[in-house]
KOLFI-375434 format. One line per field, with one value per residue (C-alpha): residue number from 1; chain; x negated, y negated, z. Coordinates in Angstrom, 2 decimals, padded with zeros to 5 digits, always signed. Each point is the difference from the previous one (the first is absolute). Layout:
i = (NUM, ...)
ch = (A, ...)
x = (X, ...)
y = (Y, ...)
z = (Z, ...)
This chain:
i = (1, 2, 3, 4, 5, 6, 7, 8, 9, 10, 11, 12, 13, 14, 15, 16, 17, 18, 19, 20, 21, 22, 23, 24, 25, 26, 27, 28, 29, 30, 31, 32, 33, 34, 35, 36, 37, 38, 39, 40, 41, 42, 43, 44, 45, 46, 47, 48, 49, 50, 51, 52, 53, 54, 55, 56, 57, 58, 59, 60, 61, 62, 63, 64, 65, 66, 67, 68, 69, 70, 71, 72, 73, 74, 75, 76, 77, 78, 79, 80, 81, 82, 83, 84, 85, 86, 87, 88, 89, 90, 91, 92, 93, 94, 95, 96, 97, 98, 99, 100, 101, 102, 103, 104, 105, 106, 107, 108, 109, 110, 111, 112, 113, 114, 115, 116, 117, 118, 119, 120, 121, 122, 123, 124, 125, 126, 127, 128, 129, 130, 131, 132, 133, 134, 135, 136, 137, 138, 139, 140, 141, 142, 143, 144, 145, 146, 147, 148, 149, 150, 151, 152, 153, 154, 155, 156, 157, 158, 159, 160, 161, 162, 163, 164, 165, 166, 167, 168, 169, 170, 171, 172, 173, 174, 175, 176, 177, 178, 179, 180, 181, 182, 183, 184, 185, 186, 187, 188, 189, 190, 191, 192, 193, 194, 195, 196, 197, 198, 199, 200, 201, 202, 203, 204, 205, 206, 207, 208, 209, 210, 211, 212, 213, 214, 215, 216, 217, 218, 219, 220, 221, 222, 223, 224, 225, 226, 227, 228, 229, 230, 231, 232, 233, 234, 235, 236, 237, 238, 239, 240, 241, 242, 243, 244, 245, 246, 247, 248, 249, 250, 251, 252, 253, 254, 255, 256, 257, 258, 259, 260, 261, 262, 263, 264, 265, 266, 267, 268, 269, 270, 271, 272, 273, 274, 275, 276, 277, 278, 279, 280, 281, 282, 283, 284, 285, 286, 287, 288, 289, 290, 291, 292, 293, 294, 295, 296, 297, 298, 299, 300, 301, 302, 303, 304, 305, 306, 307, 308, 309, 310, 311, 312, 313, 314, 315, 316, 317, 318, 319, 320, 321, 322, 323, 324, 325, 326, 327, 328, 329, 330, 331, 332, 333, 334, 335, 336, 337, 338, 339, 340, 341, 342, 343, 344, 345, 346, 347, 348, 349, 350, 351, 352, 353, 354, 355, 356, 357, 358, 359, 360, 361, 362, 363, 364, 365, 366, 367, 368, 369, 370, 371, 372, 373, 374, 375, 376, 377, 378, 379, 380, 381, 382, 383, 384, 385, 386, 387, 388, 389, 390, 391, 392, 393, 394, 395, 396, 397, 398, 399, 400, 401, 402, 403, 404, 405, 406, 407, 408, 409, 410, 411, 412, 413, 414, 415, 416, 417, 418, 419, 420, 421, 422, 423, 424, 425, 426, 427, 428, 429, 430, 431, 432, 433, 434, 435, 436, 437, 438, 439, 440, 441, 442, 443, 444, 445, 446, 447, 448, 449, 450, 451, 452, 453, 454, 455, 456, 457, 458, 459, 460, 461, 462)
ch = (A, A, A, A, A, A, A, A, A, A, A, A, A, A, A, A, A, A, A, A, A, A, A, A, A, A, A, A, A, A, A, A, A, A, A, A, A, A, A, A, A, A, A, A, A, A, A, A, A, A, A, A, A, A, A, A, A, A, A, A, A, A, A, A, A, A, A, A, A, A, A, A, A, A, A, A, A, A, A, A, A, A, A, A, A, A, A, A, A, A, A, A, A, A, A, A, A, A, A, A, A, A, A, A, A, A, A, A, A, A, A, A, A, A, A, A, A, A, A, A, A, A, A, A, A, A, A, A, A, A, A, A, A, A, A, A, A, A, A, A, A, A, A, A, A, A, A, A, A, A, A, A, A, A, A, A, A, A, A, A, A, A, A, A, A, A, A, A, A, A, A, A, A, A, A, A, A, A, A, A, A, A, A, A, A, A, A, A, A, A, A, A, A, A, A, A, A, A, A, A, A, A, A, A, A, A, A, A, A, A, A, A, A, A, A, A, A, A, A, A, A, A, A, A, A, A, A, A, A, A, A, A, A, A, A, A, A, A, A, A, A, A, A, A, A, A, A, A, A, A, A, A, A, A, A, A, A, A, A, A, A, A, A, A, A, A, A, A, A, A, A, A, A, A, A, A, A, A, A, A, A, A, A, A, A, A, A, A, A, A, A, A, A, A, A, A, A, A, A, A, A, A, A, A, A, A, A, A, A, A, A, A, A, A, A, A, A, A, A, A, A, A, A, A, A, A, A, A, A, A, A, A, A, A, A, A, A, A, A, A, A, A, A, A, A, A, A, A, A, A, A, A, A, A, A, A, A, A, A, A, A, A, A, A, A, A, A, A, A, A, A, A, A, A, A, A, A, A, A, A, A, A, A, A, A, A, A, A, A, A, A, A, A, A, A, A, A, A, A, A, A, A, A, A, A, A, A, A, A, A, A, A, A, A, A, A, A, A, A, A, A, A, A, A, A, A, A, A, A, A, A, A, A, A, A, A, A, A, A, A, A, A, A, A, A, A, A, A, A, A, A, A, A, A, A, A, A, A, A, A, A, A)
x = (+040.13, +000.86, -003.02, -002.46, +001.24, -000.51, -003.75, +000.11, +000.36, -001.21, -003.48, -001.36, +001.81, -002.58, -003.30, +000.97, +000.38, -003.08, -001.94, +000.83, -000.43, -003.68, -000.60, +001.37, -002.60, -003.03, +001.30, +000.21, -003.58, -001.53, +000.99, -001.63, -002.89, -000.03, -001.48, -001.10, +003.43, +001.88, -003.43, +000.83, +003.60, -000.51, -002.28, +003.60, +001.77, +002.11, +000.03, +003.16, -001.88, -002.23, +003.28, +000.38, -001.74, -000.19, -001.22, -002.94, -000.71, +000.13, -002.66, -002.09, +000.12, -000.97, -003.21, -001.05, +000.49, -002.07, -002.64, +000.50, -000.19, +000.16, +002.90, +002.13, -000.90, +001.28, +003.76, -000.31, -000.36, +002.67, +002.39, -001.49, +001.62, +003.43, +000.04, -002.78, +001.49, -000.09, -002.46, -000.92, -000.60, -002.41, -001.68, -000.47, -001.33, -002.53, -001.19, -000.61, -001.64, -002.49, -000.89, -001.06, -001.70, +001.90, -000.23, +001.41, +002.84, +000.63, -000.20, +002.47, +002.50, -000.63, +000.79, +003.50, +000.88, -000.81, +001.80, +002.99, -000.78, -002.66, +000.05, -000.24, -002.40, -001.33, -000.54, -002.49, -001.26, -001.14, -000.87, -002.11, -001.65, -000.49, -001.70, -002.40, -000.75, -001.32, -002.03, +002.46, -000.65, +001.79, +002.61, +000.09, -000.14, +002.40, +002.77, -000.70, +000.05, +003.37, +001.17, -000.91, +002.51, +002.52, -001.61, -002.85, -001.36, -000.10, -003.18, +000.00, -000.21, -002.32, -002.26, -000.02, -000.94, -002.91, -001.07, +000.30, -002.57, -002.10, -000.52, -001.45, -001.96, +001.60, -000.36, +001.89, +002.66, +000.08, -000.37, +003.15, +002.30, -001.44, +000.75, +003.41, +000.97, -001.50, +001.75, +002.92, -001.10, -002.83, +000.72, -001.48, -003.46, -001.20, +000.93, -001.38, -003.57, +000.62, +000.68, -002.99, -002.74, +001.24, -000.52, -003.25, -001.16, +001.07, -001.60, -000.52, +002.85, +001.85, -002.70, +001.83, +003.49, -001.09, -000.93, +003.56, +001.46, -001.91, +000.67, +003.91, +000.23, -001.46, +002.03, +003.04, -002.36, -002.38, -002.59, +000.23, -003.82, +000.37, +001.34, -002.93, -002.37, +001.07, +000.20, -003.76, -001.16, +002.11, -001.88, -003.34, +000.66, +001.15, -003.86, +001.78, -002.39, -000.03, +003.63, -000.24, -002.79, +002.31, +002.92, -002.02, -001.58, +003.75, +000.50, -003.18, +000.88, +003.31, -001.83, -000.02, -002.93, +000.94, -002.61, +001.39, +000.18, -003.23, -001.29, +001.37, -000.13, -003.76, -000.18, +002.14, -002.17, -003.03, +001.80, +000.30, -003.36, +000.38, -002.87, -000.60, +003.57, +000.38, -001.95, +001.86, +002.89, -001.85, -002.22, +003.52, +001.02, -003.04, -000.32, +003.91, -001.04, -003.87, +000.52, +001.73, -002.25, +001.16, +000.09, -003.33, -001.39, +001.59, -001.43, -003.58, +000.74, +001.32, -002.78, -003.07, +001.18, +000.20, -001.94, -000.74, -001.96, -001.26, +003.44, +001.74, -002.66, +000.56, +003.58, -000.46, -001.90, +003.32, +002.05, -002.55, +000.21, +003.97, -000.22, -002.13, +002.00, -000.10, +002.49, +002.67, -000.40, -000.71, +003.44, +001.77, -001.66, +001.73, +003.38, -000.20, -001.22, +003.64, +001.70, -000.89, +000.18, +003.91, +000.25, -000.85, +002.22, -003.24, +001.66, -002.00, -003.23, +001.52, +000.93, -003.34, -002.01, +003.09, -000.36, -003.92, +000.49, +002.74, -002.68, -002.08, +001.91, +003.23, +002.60, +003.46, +000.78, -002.41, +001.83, +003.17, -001.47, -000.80, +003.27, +001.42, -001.78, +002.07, +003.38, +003.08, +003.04, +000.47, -002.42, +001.81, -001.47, -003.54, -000.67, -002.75, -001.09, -003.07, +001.53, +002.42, -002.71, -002.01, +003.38, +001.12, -003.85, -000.31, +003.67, -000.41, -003.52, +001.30, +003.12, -002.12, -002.56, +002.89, +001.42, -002.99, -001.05, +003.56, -000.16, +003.31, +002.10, +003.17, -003.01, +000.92, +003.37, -000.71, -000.99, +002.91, +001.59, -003.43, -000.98, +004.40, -000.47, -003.29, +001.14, +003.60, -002.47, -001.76, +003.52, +001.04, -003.25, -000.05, -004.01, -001.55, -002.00, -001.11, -003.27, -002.01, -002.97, -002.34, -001.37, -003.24, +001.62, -000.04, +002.83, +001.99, +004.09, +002.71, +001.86, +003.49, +000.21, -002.27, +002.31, +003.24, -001.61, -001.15, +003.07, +001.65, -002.16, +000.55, +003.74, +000.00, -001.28, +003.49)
y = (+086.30, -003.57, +000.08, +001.21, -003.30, -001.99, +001.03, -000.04, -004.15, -000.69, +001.49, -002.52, -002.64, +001.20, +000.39, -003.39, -001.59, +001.86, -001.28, -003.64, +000.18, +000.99, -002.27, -002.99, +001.63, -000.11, -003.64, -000.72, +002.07, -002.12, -003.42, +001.04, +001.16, +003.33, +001.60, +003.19, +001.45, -000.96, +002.30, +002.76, -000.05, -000.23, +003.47, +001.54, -001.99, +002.03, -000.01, -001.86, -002.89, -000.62, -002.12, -002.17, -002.63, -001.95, +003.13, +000.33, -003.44, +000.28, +002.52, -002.08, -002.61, +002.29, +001.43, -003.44, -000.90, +002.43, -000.97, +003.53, -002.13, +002.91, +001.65, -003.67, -000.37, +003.22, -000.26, -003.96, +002.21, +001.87, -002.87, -001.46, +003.13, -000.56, -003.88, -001.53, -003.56, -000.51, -002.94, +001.09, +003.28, -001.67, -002.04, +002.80, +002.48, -003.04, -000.42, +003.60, +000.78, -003.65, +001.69, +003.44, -002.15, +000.41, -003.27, +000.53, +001.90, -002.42, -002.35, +001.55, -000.25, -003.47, -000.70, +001.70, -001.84, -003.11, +001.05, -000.15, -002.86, -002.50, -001.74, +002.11, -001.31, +002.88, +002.53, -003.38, -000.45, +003.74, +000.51, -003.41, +001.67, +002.87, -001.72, -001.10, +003.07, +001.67, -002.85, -001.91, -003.26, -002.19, +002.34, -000.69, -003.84, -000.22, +001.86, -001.83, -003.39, +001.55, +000.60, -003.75, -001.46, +001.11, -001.22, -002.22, -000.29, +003.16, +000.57, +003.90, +000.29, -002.95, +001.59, +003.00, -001.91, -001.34, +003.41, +001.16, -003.35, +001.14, +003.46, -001.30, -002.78, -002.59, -001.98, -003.06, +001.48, +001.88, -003.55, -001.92, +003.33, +000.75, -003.81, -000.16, +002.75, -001.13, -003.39, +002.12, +002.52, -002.46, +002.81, +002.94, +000.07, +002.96, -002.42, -003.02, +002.36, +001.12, -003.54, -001.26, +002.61, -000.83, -003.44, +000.61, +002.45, -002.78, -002.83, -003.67, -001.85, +002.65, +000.27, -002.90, +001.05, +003.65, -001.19, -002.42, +003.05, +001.98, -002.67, -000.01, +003.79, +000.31, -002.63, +002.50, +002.72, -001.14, +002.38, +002.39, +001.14, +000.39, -003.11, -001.27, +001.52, -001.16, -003.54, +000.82, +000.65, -002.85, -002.61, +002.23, -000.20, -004.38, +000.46, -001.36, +002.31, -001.18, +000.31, +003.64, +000.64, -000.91, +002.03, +002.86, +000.00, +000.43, +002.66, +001.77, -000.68, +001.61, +003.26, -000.66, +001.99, +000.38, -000.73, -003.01, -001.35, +000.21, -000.51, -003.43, -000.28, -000.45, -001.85, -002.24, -001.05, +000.39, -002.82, -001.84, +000.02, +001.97, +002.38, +001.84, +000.98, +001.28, +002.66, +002.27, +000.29, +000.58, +002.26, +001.76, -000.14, +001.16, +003.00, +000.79, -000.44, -000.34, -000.54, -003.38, -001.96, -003.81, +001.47, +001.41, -003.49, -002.28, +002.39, +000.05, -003.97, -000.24, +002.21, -001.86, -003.40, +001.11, +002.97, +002.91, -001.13, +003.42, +001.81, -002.97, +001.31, +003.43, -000.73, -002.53, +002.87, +002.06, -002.52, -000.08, +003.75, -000.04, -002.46, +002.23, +000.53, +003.86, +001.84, -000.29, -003.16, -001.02, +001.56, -001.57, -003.79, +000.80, +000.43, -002.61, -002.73, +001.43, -000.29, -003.88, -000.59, +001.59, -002.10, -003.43, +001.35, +000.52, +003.45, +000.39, -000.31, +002.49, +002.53, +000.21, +000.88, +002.48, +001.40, +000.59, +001.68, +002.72, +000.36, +000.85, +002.25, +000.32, -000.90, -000.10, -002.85, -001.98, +000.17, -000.76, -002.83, -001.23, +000.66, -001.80, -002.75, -000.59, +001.79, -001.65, +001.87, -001.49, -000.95, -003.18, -001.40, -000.30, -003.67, +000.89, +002.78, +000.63, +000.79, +002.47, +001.92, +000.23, +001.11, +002.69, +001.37, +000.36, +001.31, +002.76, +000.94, +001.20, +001.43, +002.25, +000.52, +001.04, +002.38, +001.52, +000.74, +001.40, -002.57, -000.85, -000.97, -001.53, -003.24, -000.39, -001.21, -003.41, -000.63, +000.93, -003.23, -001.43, +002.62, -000.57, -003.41, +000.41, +002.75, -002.30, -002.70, +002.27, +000.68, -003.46, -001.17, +002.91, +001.01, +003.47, -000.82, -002.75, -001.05, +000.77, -001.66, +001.66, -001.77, -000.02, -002.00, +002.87, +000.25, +002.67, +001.29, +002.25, +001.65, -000.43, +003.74, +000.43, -002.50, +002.03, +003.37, -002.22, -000.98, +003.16, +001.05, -002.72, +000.90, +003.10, -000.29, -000.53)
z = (-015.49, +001.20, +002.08, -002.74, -001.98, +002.96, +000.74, -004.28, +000.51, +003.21, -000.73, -002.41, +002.19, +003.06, -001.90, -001.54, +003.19, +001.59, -002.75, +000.02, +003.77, -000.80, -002.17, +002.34, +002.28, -001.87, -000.58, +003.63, +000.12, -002.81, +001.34, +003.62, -001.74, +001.02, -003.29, +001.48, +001.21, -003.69, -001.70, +002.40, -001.18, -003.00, -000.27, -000.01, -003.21, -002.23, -003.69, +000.22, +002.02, -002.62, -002.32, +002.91, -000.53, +003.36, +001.61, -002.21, +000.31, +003.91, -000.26, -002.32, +002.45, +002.82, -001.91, -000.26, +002.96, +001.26, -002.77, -001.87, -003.65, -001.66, +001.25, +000.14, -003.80, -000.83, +001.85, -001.54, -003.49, +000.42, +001.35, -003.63, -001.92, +001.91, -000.53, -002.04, +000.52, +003.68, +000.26, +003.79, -001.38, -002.69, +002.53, +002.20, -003.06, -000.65, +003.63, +001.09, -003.66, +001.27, +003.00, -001.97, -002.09, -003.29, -001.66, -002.75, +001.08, +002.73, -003.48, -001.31, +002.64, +000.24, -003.66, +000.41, +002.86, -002.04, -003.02, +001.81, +001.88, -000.98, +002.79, +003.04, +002.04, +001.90, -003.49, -001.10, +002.90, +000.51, -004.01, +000.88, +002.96, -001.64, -003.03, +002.42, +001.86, -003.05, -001.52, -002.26, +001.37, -003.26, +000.14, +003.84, -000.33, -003.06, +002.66, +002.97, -001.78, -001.54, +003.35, +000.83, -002.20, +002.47, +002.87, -000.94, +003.44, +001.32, +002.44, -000.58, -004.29, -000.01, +002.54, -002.16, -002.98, +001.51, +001.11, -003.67, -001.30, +002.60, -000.87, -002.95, +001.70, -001.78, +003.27, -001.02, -000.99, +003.14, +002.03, -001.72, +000.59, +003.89, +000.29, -001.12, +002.32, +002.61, -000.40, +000.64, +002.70, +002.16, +003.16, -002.17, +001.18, -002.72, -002.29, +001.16, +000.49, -003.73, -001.21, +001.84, -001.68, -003.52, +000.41, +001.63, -002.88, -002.80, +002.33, -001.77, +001.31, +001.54, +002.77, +002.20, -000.95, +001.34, +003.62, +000.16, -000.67, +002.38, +003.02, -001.24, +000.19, +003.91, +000.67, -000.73, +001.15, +002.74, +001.03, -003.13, -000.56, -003.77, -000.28, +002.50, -002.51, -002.85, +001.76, +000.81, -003.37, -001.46, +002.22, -001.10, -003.66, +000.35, +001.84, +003.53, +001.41, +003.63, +000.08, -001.60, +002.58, +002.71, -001.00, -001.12, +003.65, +001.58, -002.37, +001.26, +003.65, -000.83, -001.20, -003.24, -001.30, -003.55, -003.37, -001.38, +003.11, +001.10, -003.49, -000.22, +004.04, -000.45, -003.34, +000.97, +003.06, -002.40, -002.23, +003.16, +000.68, +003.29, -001.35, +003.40, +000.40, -003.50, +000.86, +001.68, -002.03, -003.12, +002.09, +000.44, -003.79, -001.26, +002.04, -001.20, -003.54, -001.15, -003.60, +000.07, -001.65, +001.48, +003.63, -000.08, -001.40, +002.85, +002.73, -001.57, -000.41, +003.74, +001.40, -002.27, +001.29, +004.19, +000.78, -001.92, -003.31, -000.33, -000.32, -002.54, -002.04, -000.22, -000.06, -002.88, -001.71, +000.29, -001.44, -002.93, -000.11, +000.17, -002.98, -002.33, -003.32, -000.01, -002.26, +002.32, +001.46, -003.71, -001.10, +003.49, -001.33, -003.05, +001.77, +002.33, -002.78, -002.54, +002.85, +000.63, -003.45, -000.23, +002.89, -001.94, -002.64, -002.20, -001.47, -003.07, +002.14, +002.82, -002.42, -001.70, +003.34, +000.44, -003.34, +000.23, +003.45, -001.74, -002.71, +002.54, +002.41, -001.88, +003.15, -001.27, +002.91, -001.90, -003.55, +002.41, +001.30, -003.29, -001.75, +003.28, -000.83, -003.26, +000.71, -001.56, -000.61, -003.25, -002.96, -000.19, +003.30, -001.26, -000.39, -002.96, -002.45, +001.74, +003.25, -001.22, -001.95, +003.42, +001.84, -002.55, -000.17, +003.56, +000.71, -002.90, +001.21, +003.07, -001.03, -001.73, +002.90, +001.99, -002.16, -001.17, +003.70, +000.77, +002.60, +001.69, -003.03, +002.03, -000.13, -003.57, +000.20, +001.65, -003.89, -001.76, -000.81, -000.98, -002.58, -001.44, -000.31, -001.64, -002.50, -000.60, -000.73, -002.62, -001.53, -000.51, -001.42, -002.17, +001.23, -000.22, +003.10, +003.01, +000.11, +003.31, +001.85, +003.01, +002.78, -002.17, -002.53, -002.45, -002.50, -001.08, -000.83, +001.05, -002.37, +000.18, +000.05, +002.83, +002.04, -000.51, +001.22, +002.86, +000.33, +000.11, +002.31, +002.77, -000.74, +000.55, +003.24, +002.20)
């Protein structure tokens, strides 16, 4: 009898000791990252496991180590159910659901974390990064420059900032962010080589600035080529051609055989005036690409002024060819002269040639592009009437492009604060509708109606 009550207590005693020793193990076998053995361990958990909490958490931890996301994000579900408070747990949830993909879940989980805690830097940081991943660029900027506050300087979130500006080729703002961070960080050459293209795409005054920065970042990184390259086109585009020639030449001799540098290998020497030597490298170009108009132009100019009149001709006769406004090239004239005109912050002139190409081959990118063009995310920002009946026209007309196509709706929501503030606006002013203007400059309304279905819509789409 005495012995039945003793096994009776020390049972539980046992399996509770074998069971904490297993999970110090999988500790042990977590912080040596030695996923694999914790997995094949864990094929033999008991119901009872599945309370503990730590356990399941070591597993997570193990499938995503291993880069099994979908596994890790179920065990970081479950360790959800038994504590939905742990902010590791949240962070983790958010992470692994990332890396599947699942931006708004991985939303979600970011918002709880910052419920709790508005200021934890890594939930921001990742909901910022996240933002950006999947196209939200204001969102992005408006967290990053959130982030700043705490550290004003920081090389990393104002690196990322500039990435967003430049994803929609707003080059300038691209330039001051790059440029701030690389105050900062002068060692990082992928952001000195980033830095240096932006200010070389806005050109004007940035054009000396870009090779100052150029010489500064080999000094911390002598001998990088993409640095060299972008040093080469910098002295190209200040037209220091014989100095480009020179370093382009090095960058040949080094076996550096790609486009741009033999594109602007030989133009630069054409610029120079060293005709005969041009040759060859747009010789080079031209064979790696025929249809570049400006190459084929300084070969048939290079060959016509040494020795072979009869071949600048036919190649001048290509160039003319290449130049012919078919239907495409028409269409890709189009593009290329909104695209200059966004650039010189002409909008109303870029969205028209963007509006008469959808009319033509009704591109959704192109209404984007448009809408883009006048985003805000509140009615309030538009400096004059006009403006905001060009924004709300275009943003509406492809809201309802999008959902009329069944096109991917999740697109929608980057407007949701827009189209609030816009039917708020209605409220207040006590208006039935807001009056809209096309690219085309003709007029017409949406019904206040109309804009809370739209609304809904965008909503609903979580």
């Amino acid at each position: 009898m005495r012995n039945k009550l003793f096994l009776t207590f020390l049972l539980p005693l046992l399996l509770f000791s074998y069971g904490k020793a297993q999970t110090e193990r999988w500790q042990e076998l977590v912080n040596s990252k030695r996923y694999a053995s914790v997995i094949a361990e864990a094929k033999s958990l008991t119901p009872e496991d599945s309370t503990d909490y730590r356990k399941m958490n070591l597993v997570a931890q193990a499938y995503e180590g291993v880069l099994k996301y979908r596994d890790a994000l179920g065990f970081y579900r479950h360790c959800f159910q038994l504590d939905s408070t742990n902010m590791d747990n949240l962070n983790a949830l958010a992470r692994t659901a990332t890396n599947l993909g699942r931006a708004a879940e991985a939303e979600s989980y970011f918002r709880k974390v910052l419920a709790t805690d508005s200021t934890n830097f890594y939930a921001q940081y990742q909901l910022a990064r996240l933002y950006q991943q999947t196209g939200r660029y204001d969102e992005a900027i408006d967290t990053y420059y959130t982030l700043l506050e705490q550290d004003p300087e920081n090389a990393f979130l104002l690196r990322s900032i500039g990435d967003c500006h430049a994803h929609w080729e707003e080059w300038v703002g691209a330039t001051l962010s790059y440029r701030r961070a690389y105050m900062s960080n002068k060692e990082n050459a992928g952001l000195g080589s980033a830095l240096i293209n932006t200010m070389l795409r806005v050109g004007g005054e940035f054009l000396p600035e870009a090779l100052e920065i150029a010489d500064t970042a080999l000094y911390y990184n002598p001998g990088n080529r993409l640095l060299r390259q972008n040093k080469g086109l910098a002295l190209y585009m200040n037209r220091r051609f014989a100095e480009a020639d020179t370093l382009y030449t090095e960058l040949l001799a080094e076996g550096d055989s790609t486009y741009l540098t033999l594109k602007f290998c030989g133009s630069a020497r054409y610029y120079a005036g060293q005709h005969y030597k041009s040759i060859d490298p747009l010789e080079y170009a031209y064979a790696m690409d025929p249809t570049v108009v400006e190459v084929c132009l300084l070969l048939g100019s290079a060959l016509g002024k040494t020795y072979d009149r009869k071949r600048a001709y036919a190649l001048f006769d290509e160039a003319e060819e290449c130049m012919k406004p078919d239907e495409f090239l028409s269409g890709q004239l189009s593009m290329f002269k909104a695209e200059l005109l966004q650039k010189d912050n002409r909008r109303d002139e870029a969205a028209l040639l963007y509006y008469r190409l959808w009319q033509k081959n009704k591109k959704l990118s192109l209404l984007a592009m448009i809408s883009n063009l006048y985003y805000a995310s509140n009615v309030s920002q538009y400096k004059s009437p006009e403006r905001r009946q060009r924004a709300i026209f275009s943003i509406v007309l492809y809201l309802n492009e999008l959902i009329a196509k069944e096109d991917d709706l999740t697109q929608t929501r980057h407007y949701r604060r827009i189209l609030n503030s816009l039917q708020e606006d209605l409220f207040f002013r006590n208006a039935t509708e807001e009056p809209m203007l096309s690219p085309d400059g003709k007029k017409s309304s949406l019904p206040l109606d109309d804009l809370k279905a739209l609304i809904t819509i965008v909503n609903s789409e979580q």
